[in-house]
N, C-alpha and C positions, 0 to 999 in steps of 0.2 A: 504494500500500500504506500501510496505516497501524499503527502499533507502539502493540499493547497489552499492557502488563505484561510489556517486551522481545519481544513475538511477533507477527510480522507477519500481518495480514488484509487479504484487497482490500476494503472495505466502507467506500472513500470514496462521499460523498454519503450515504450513512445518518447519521441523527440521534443524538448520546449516548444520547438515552431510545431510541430504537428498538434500537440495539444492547444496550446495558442491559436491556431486557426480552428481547429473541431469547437472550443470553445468559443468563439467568437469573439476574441480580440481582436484589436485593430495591431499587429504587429510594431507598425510605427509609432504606437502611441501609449507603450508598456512599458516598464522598467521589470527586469526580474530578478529576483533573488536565491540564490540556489541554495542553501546548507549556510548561509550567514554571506557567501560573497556575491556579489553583482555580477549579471553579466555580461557582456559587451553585445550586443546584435547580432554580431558576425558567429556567435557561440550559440545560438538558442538551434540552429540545423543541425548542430551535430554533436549537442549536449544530449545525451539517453538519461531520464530518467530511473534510476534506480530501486527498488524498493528500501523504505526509511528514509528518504532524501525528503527534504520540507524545505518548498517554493513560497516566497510571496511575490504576488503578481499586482502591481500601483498602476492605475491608466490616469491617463495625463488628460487634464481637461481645461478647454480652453473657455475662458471669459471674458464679459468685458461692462 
């Protein structure tokens, strides 16, 4: 199981980016967190989630 934004999913072995897009993020508009370190964008296609690893996922919102 893997702990996203405190809530467990079995979706070890899936990629950042592939969860990110099934869930419906806007890629360009996320910050993630993997096991306590950030990760760059260029990391989220070929970051595997693990089981035990704990993501948090921040989306960026704009106003005015």
């Amino acid at each position: 199981m893997v702990k996203i934004n405190g809530e467990s999913f079995d979706i070890a072995g899936k990629s950042i980016e592939k969860y990110l897009i099934d869930a419906g993020y806007d890629t360009k508009r996320v910050a993630v967190e993997l096991n306590g370190d950030i990760l760059s964008k260029l990391q989220y296609e070929n970051t595997i989630l693990c089981d035990g690893d704990c993501v948090e996922v921040v989306c960026f919102v704009g106003g005015g």
